[in-house]
NUDO-230123 format. One line per field, with one value per residue (C-alpha): residue in three letters; residue number from 1; x, y, z. Coordinates in Angstrom, 3 decimals. Layout:
BEGIN
nuro: [ala, ...];
fiba: [NUM, ...];
X: [X, ...];
Y: [Y, ...];
Z: [Z, ...];
//
This chain:
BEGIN
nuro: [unk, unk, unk, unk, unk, unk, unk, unk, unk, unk, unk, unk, unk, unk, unk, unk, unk, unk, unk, unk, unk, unk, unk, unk, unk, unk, unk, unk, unk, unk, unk, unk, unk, unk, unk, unk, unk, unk, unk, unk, unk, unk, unk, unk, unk, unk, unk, unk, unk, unk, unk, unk, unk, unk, unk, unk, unk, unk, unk, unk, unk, unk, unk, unk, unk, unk, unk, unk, unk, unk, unk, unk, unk, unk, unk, unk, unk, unk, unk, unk, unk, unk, unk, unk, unk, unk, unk, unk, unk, unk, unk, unk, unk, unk, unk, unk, unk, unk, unk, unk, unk, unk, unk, unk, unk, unk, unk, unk, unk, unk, unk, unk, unk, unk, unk, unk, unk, unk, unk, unk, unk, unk, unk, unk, unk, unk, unk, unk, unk, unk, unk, unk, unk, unk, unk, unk, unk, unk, unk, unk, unk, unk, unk, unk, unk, unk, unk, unk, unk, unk, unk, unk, unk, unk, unk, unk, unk, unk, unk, unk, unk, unk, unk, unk, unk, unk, unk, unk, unk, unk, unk, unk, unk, unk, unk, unk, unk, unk, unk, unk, unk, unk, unk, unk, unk, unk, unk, unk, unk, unk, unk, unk, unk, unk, unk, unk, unk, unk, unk, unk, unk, unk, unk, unk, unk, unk, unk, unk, unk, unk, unk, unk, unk, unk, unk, unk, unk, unk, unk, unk, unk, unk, unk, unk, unk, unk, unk, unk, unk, unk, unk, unk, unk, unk, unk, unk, unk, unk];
fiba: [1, 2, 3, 4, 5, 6, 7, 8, 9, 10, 11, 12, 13, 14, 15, 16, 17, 18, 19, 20, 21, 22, 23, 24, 25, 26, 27, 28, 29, 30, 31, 32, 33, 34, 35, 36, 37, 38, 39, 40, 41, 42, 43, 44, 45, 46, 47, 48, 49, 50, 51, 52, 53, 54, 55, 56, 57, 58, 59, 60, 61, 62, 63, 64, 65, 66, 67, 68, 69, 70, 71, 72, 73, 74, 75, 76, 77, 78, 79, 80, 81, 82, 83, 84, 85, 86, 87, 88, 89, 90, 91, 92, 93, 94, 95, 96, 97, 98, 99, 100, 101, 102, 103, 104, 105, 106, 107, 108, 109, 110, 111, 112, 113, 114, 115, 116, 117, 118, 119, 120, 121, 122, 123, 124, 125, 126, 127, 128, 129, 130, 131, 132, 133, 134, 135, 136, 137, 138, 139, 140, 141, 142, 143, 144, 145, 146, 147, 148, 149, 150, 151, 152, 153, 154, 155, 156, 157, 158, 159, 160, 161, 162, 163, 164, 165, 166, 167, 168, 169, 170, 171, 172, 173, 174, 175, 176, 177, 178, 179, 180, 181, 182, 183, 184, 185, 186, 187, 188, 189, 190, 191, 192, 193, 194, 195, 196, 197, 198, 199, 200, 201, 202, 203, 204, 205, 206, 207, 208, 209, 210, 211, 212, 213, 214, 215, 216, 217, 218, 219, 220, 221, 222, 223, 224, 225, 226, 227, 228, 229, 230, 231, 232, 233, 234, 235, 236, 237, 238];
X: [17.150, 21.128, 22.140, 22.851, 25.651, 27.215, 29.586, 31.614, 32.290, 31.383, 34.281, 34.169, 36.671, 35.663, 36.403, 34.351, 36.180, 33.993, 35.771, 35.497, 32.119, 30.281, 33.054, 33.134, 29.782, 29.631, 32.991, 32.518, 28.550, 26.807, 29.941, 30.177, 32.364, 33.779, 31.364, 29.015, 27.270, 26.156, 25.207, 26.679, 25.099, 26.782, 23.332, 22.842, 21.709, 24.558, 24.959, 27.465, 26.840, 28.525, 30.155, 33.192, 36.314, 38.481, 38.267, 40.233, 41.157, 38.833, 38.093, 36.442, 36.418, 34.032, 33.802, 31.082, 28.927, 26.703, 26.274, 22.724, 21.876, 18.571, 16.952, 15.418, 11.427, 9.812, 8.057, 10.604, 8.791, 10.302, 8.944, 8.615, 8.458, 7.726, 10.424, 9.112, 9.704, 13.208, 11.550, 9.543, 12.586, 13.630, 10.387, 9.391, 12.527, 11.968, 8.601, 9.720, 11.981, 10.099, 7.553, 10.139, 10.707, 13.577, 14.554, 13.319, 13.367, 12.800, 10.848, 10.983, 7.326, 5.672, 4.430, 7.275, 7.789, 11.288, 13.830, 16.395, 20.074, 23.447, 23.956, 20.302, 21.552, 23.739, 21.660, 18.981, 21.299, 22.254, 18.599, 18.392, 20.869, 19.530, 16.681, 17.454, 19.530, 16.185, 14.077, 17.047, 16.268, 19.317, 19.024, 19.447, 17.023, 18.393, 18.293, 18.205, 18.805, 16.582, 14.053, 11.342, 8.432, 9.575, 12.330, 9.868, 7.766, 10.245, 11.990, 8.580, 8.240, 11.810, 10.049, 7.624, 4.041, 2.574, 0.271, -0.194, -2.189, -4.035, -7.237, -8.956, -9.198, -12.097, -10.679, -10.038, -7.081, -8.838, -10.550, -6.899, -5.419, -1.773, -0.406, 1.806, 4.111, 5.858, 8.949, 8.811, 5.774, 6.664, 4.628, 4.278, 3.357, 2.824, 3.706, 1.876, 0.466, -0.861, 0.083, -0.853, -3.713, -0.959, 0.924, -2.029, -3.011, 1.148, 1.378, -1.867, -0.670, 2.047, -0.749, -0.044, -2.847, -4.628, -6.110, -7.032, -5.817, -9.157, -11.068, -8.902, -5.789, -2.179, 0.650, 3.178, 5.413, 3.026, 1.560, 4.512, 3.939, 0.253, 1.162, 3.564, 2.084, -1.318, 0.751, 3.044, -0.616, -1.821, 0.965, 0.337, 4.039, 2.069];
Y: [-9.378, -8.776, -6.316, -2.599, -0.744, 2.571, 3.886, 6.679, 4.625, 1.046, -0.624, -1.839, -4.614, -8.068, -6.708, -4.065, -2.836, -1.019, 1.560, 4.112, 4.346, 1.635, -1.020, -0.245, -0.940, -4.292, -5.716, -3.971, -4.137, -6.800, -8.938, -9.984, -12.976, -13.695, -15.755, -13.597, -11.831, -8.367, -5.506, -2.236, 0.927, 4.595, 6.009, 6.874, 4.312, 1.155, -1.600, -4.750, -7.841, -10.761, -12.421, -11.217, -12.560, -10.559, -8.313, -6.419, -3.505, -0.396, -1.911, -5.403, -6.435, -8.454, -10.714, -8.911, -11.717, -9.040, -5.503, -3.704, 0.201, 1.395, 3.846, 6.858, 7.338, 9.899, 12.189, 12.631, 13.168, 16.199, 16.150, 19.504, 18.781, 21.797, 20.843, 18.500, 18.320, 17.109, 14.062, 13.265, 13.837, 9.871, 8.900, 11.424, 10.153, 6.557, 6.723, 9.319, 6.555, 3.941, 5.990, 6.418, 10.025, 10.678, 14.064, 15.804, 19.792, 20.718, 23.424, 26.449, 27.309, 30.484, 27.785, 25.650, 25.298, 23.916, 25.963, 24.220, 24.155, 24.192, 20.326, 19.826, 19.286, 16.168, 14.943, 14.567, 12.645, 10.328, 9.695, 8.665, 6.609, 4.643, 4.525, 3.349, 0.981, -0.329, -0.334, -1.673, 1.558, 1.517, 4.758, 8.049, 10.614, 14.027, 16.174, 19.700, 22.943, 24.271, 26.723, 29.194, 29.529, 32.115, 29.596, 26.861, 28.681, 29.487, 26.125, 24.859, 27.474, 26.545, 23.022, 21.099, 20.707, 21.873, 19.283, 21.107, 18.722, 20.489, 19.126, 22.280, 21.932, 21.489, 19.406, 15.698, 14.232, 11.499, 14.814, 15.572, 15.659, 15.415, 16.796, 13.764, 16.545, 17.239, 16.291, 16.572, 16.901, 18.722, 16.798, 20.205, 19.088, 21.866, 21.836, 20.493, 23.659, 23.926, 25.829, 29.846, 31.630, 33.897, 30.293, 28.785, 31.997, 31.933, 28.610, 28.931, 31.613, 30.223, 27.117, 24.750, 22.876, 22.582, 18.986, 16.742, 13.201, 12.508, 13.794, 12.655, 15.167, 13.492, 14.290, 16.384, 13.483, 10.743, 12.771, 12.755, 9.075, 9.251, 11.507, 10.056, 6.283, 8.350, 9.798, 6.193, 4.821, 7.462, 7.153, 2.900, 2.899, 0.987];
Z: [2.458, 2.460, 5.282, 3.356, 3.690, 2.025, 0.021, -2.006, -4.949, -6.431, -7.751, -10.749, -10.570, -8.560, -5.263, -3.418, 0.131, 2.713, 4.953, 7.540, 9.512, 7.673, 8.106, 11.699, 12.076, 10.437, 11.992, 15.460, 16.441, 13.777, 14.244, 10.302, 9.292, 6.199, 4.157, 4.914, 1.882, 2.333, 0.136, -0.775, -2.493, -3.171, -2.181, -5.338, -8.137, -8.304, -5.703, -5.601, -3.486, -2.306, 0.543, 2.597, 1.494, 3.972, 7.564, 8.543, 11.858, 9.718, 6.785, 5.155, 1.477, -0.577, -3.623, -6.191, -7.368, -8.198, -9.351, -10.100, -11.329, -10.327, -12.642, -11.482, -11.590, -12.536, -11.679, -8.439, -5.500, -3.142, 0.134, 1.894, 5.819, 7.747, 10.627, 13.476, 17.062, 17.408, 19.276, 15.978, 13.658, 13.714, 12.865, 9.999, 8.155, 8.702, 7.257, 4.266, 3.348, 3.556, 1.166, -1.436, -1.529, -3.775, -1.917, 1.264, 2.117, 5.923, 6.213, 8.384, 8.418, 10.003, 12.660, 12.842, 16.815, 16.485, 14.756, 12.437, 14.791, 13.255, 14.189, 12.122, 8.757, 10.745, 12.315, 9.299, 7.360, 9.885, 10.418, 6.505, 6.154, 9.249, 7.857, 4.594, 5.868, 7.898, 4.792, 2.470, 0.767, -2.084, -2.905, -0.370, -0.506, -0.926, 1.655, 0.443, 2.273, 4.892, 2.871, 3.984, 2.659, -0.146, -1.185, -1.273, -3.516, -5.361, -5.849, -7.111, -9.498, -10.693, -12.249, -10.255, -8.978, -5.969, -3.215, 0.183, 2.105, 4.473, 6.711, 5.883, 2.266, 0.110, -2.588, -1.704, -2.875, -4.769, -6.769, -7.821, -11.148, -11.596, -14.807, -16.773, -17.910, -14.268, -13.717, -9.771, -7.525, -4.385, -1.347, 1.356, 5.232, 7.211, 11.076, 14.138, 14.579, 10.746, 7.685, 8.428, 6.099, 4.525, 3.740, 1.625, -0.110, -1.215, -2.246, -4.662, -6.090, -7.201, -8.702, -6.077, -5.096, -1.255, -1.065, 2.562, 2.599, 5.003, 7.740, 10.478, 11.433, 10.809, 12.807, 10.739, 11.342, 10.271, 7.254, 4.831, 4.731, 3.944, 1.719, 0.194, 0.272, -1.660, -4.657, -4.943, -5.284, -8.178, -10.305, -9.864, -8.352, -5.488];
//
């Protein structure tokens, strides 16, 4: 697999240069040389590869040998991450990505114990782009705003399908039915400390369904994956 890197725009002449952060990282820490063939995405759907041709002090330039557009599946899958403990954060985001979620909401649930900071939204993204990097994940999932439970509701409403996966539920997720109409199914974790009574009752009324993954209870940092990994699985993506 080619080492990933990002950026604004793809070229579309021969030559692809990489600047600013993502430059420095491949000159100054993984030590690239030209020859060297490496890829580069704009997060989004189109990537270029091919080897360096040319290094310089903040920015390196390569020789497209070639160019790729990935088309977008659907349904999307939106997950809705109550926010973790800020310990946890780095590792809910690697595993969302390596899932294949195509955009992520954090969550501030009634039981949320940490509280979404102003350098949050920061450090999120960060933590995505690492992690996509990791899983040579071309595309960047899309981190939305931070949402309460009202605006989550109400973002679902707006065109998508409800899952809260809860370890009291009835219905097993196996039991589940997902409409081939939907254009995005909205993936809810609740916090370590669970999604509250008043929470469930809200989200069904709105026609979102409760389902359990299993009878063991996932960490909310762990159970986006699961979650995740089980719907990739339904839809035969997996």
């Amino acid at each position: 697999m080619l080492t990933l890197f990002f950026s604004d725009q793809i070229s579309t002449s021969q030559i692809q240069v990489l600047e600013n952060e993502e430059a420095h990282h491949a000159i100054k820490v993984l030590r690239l040389n030209t020859g060297e063939i490496i890829k580069i995405s704009d997060g989004v759907r189109n990537w270029v590869s091919g080897p360096i041709v040319e290094i310089a002090k903040k920015e390196l330039s390569i020789s497209i040998t070639e160019r790729g557009e990935i088309q977008a599946a659907k349904p999307e899958l939106v997950l809705v991450q109550a926010i973790t403990k800020s310990d946890r954060n780095k590792e809910m985001l690697e595993l969302a990505v390596e899932a294949g979620v195509d955009r992520i909401i954090p969550w501030q649930s009634d039981r949320s114990i940490s509280k979404w900071q102003l350098d949050s939204e920061q450090k999120w993204q960060a933590g995505i782009k690492q992690s996509c990097k990791q899983a040579r994940q071309i595309k960047l999932p899309q981190l939305m705003q931070v949402m309460n439970t009202t605006e989550v509701i109400n973002s679902i409403t707006g065109g998508g399908f409800g899952i809260v996966f809860h370890e009291g539920a009835f219905t097993k997720f196996s039991e589940l039915v997902i409409p081939n109409s939907q254009t995005s199914l909205y993936l809810v974790i609740g916090p370590e400390g669970g999604i509250s009574e008043q929470e469930l009752i809200s989200f069904q009324n709105n026609g979102s369904k409760v389902v359990r993954l299993g009878e063991t209870v996932l960490r909310s940092a762990h159970a986006g994956f699961a979650a995740s990994s089980a719907v990739q699985t339904k839809l035969g993506r997996w």
